[in-house]
mmCIF file as gemmi writes it, N, C-alpha and C atoms, coordinates in Angstrom:
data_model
loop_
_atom_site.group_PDB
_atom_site.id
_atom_site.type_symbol
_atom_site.label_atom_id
_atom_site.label_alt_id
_atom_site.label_comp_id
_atom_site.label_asym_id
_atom_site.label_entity_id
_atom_site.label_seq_id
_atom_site.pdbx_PDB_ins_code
_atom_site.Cartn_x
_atom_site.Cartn_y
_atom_site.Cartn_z
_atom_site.occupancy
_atom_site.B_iso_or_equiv
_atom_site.pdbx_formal_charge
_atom_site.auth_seq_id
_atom_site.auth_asym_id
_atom_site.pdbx_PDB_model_num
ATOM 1 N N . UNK Axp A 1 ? -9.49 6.355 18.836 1 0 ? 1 A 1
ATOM 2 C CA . UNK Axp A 1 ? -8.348 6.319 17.951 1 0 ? 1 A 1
ATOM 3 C C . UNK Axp A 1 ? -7.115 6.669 18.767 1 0 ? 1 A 1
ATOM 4 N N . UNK Axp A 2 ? -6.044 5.932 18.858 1 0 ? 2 A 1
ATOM 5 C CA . UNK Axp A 2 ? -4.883 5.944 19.977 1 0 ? 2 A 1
ATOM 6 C C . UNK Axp A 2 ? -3.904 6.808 19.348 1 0 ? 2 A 1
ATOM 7 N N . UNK Axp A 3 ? -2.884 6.878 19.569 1 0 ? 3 A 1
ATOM 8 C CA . UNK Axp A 3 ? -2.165 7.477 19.036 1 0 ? 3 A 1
ATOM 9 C C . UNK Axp A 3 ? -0.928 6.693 17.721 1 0 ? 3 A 1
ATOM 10 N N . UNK Axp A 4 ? -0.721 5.466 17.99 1 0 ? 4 A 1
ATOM 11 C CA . UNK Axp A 4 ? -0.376 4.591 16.722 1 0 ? 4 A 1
ATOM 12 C C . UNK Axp A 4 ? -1.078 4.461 15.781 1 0 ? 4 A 1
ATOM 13 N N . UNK Axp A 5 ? -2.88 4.642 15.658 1 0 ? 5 A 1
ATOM 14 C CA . UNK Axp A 5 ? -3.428 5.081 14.404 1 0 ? 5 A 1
ATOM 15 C C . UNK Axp A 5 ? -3.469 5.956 13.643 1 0 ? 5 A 1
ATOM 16 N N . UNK Axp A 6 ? -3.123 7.321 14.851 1 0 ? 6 A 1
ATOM 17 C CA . UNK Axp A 6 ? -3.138 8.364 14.282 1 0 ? 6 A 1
ATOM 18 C C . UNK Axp A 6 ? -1.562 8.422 12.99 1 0 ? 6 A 1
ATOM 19 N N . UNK Axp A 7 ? -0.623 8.012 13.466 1 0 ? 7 A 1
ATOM 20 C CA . UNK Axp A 7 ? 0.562 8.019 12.901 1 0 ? 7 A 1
ATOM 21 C C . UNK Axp A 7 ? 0.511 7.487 11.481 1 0 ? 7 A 1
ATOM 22 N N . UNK Axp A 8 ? -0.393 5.653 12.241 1 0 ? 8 A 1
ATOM 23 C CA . UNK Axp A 8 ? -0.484 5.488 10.788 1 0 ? 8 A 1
ATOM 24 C C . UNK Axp A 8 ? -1.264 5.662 9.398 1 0 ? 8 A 1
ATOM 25 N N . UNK Axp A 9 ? -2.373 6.449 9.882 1 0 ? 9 A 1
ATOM 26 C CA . UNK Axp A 9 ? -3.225 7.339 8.968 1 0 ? 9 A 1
ATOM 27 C C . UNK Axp A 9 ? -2.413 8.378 8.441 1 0 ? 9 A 1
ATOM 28 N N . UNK Axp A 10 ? -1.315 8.924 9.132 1 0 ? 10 A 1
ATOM 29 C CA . UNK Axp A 10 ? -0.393 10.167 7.954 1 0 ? 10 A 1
ATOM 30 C C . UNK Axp A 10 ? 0.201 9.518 7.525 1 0 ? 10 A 1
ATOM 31 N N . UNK Axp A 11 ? 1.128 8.282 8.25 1 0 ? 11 A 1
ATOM 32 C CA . UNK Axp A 11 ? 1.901 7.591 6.991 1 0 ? 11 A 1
ATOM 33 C C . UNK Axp A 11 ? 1.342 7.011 5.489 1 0 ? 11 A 1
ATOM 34 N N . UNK Axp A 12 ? -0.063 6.654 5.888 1 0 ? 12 A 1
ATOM 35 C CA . UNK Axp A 12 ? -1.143 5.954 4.817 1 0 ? 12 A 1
ATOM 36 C C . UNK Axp A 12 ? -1.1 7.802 3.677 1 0 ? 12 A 1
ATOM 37 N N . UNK Axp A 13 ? -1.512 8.557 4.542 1 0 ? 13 A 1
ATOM 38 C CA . UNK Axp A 13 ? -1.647 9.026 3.38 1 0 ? 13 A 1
ATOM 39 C C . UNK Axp A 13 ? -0.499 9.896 3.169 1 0 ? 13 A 1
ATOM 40 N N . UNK Axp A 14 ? 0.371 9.961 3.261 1 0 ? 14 A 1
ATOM 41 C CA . UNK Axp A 14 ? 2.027 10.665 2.32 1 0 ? 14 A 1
ATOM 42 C C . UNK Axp A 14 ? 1.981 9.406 1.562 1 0 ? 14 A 1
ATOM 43 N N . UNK Axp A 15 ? 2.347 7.983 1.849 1 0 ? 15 A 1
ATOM 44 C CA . UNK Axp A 15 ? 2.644 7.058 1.002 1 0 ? 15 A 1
ATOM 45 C C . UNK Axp A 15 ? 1.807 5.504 1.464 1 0 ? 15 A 1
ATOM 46 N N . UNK Axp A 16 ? 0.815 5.748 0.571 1 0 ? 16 A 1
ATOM 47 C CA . UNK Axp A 16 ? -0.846 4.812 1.459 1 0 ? 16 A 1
ATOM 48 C C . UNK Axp A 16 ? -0.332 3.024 0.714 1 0 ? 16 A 1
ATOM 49 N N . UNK Axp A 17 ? 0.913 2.223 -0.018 1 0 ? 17 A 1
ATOM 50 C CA . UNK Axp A 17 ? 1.192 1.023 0.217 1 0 ? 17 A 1
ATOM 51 C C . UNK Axp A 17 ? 2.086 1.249 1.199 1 0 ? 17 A 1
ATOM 52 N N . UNK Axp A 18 ? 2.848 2.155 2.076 1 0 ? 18 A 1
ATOM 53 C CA . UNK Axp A 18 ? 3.548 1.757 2.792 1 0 ? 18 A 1
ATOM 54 C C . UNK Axp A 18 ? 3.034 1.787 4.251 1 0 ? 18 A 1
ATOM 55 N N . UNK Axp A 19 ? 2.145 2.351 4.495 1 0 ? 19 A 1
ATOM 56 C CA . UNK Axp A 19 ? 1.079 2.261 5.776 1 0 ? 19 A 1
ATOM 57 C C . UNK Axp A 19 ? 0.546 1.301 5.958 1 0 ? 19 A 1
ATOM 58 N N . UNK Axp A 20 ? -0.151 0.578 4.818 1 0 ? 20 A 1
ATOM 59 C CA . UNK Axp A 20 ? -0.776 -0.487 4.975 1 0 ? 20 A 1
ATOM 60 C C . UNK Axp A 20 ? 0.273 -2.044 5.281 1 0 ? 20 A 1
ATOM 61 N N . UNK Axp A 21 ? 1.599 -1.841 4.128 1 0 ? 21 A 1
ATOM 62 C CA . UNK Axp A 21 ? 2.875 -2.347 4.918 1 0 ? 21 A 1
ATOM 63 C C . UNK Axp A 21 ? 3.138 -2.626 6.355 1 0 ? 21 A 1
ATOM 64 N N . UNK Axp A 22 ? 2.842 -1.903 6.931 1 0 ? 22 A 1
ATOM 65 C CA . UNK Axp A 22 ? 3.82 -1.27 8.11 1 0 ? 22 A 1
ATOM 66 C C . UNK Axp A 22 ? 2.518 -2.325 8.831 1 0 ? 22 A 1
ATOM 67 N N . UNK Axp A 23 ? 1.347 -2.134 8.249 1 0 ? 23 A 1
ATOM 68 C CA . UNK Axp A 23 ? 0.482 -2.978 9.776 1 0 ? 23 A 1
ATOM 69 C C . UNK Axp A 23 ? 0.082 -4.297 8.989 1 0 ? 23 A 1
ATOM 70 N N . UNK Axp A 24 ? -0.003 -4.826 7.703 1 0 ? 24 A 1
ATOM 71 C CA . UNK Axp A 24 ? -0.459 -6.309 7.709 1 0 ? 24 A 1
ATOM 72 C C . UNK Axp A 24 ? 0.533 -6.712 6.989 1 0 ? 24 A 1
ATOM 73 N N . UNK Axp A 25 ? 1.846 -6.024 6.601 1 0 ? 25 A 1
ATOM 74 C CA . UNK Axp A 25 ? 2.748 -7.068 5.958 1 0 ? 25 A 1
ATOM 75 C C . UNK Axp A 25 ? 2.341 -7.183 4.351 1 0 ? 25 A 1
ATOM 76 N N . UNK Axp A 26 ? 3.078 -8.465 3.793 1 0 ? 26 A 1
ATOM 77 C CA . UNK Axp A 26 ? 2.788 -8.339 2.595 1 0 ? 26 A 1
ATOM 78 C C . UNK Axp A 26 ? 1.615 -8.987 1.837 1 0 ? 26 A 1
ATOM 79 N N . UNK Axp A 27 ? 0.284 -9.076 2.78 1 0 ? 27 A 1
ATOM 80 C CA . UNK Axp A 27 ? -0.685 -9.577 2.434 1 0 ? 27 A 1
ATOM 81 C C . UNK Axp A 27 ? -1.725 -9.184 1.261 1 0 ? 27 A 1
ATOM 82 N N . UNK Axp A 28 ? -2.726 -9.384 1.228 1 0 ? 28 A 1
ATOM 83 C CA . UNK Axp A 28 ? -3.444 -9.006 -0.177 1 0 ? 28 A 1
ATOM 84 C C . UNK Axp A 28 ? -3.805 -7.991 0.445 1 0 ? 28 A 1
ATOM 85 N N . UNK Axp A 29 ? -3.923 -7.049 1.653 1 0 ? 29 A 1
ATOM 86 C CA . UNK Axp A 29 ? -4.524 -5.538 1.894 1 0 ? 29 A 1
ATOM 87 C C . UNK Axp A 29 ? -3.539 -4.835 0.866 1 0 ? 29 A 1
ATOM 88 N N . UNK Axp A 30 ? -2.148 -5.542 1.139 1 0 ? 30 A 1
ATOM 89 C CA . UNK Axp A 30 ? -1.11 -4.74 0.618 1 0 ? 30 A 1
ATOM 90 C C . UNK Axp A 30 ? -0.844 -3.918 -1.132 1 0 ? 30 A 1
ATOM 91 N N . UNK Axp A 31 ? -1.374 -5.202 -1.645 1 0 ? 31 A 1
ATOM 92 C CA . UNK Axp A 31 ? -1.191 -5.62 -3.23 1 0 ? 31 A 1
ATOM 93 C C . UNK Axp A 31 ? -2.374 -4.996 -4.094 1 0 ? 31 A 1
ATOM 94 N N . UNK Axp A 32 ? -3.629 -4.767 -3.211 1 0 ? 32 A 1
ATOM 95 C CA . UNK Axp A 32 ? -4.184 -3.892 -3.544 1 0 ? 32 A 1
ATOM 96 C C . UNK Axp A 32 ? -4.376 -2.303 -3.022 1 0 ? 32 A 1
ATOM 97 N N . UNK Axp A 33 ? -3.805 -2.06 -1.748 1 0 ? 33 A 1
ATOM 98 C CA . UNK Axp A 33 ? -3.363 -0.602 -1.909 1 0 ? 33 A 1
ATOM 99 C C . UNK Axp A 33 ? -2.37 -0.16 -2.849 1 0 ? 33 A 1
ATOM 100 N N . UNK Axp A 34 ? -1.502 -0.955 -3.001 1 0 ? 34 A 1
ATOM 101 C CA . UNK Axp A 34 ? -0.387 -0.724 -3.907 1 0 ? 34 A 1
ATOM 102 C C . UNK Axp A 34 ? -0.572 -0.562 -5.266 1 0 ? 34 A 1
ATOM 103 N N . UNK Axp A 35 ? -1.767 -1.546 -5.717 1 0 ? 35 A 1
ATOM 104 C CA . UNK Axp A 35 ? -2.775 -1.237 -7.491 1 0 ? 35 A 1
ATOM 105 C C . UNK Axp A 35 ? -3.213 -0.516 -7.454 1 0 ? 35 A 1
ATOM 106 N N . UNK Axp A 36 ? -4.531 0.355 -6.803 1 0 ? 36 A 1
ATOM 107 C CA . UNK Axp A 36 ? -5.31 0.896 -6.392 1 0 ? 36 A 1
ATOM 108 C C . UNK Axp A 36 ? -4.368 2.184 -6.396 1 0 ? 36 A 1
ATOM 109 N N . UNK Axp A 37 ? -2.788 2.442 -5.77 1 0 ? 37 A 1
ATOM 110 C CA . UNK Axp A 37 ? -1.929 3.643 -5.827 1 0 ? 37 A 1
ATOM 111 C C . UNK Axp A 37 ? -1.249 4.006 -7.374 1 0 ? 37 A 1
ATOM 112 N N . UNK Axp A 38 ? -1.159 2.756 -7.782 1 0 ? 38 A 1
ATOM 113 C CA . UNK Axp A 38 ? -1.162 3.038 -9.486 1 0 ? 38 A 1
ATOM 114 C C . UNK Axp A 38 ? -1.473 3.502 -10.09 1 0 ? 38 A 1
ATOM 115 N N . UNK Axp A 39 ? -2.485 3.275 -9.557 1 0 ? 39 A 1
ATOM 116 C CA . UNK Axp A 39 ? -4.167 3.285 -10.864 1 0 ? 39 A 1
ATOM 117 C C . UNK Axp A 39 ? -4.315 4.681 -10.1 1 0 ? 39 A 1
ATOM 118 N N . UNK Axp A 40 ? -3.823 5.251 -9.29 1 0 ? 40 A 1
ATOM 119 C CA . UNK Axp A 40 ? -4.807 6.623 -9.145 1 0 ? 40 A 1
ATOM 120 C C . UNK Axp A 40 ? -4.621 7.034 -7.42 1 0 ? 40 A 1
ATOM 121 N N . UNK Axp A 41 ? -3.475 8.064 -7.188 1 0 ? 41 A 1
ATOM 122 C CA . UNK Axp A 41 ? -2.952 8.379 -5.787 1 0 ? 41 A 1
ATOM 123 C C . UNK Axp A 41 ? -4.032 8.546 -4.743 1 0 ? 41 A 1
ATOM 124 N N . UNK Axp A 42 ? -5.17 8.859 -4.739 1 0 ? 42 A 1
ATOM 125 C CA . UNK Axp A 42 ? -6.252 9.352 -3.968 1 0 ? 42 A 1
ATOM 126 C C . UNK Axp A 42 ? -7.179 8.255 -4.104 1 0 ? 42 A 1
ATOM 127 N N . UNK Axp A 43 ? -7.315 7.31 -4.86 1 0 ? 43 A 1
ATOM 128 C CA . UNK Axp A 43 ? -8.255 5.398 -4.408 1 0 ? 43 A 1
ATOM 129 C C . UNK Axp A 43 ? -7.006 4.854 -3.763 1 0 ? 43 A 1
ATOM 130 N N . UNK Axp A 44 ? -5.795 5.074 -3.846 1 0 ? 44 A 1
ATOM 131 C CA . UNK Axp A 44 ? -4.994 4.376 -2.695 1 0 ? 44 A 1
ATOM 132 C C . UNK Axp A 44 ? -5.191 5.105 -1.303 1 0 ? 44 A 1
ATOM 133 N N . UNK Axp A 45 ? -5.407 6.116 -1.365 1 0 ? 45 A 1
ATOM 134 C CA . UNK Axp A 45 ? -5.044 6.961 0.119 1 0 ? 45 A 1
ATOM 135 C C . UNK Axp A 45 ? -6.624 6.268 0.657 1 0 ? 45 A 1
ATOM 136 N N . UNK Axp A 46 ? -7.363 6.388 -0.038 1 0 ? 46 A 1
ATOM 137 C CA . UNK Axp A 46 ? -9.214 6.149 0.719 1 0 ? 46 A 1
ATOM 138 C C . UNK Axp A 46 ? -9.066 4.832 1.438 1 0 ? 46 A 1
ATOM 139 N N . UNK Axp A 47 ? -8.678 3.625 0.044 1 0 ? 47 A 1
ATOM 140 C CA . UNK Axp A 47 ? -8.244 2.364 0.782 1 0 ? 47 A 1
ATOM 141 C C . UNK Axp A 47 ? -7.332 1.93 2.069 1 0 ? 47 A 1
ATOM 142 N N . UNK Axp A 48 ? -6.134 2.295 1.716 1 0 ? 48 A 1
ATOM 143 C CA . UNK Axp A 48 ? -4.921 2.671 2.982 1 0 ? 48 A 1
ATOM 144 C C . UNK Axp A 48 ? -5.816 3.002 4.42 1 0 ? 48 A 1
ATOM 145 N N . UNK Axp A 49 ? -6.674 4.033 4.316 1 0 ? 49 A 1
ATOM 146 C CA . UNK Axp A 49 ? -7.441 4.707 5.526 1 0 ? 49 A 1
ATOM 147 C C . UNK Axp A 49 ? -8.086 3.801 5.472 1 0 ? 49 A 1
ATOM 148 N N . UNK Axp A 50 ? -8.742 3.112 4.698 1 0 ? 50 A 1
ATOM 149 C CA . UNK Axp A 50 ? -10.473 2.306 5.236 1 0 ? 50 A 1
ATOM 150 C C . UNK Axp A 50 ? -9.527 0.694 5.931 1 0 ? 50 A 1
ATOM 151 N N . UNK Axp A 51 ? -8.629 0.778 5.1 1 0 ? 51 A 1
ATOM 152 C CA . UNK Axp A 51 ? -7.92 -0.846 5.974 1 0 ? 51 A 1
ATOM 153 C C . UNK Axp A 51 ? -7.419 -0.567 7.327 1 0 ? 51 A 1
ATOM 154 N N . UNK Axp A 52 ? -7.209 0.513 7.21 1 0 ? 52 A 1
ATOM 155 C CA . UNK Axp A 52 ? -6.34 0.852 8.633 1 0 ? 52 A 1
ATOM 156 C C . UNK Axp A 52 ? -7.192 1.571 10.112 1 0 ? 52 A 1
ATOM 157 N N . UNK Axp A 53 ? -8.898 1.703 9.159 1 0 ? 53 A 1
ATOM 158 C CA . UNK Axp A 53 ? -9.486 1.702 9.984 1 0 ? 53 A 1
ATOM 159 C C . UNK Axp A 53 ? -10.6 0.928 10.769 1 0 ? 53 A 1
ATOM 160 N N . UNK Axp A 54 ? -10.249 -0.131 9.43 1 0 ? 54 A 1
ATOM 161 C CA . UNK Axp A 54 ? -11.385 -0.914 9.287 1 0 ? 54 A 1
ATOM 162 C C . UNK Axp A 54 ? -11.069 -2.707 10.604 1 0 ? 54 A 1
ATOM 163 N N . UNK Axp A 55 ? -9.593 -3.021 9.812 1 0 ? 55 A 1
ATOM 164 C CA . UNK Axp A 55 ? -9.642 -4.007 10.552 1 0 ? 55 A 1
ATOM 165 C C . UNK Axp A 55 ? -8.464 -3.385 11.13 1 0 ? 55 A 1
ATOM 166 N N . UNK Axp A 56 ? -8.653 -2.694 11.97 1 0 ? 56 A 1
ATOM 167 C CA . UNK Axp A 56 ? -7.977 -2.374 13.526 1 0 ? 56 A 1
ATOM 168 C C . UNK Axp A 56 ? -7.718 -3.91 14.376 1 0 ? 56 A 1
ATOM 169 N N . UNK Axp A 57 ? -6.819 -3.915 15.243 1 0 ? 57 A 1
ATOM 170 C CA . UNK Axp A 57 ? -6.857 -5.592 16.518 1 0 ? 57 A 1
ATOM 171 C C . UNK Axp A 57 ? -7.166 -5.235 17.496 1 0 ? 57 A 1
């Protein structure tokens, strides 16, 4: 884990649609961290982390 993940794992979780923002844009990772933050602050933060750890480049 480098140090640009690390960053963006705190940004994911203070505000977990704008982390996921910041690395795929406004794609469908996005639209559902962003529901998922609606619906319930802590299933956005899990998601935010699992996208941001999941599909890493």
């Amino acid at each position: 884990m480098g140090a640009a993940t690390c960053i963006d794992i705190i940004i994911a979780v203070l505000l977990p649609p704008l982390g996921v923002f910041l690395k795929f844009g406004c794609g469908h990772e996005f639209w559902i961290c962003l529901l998922l933050t609606i619906l319930g602050y802590i299933p956005g933060i899990i998601y935010a982390v699992y996208a941001l750890t999941k599909y890493t480049y």
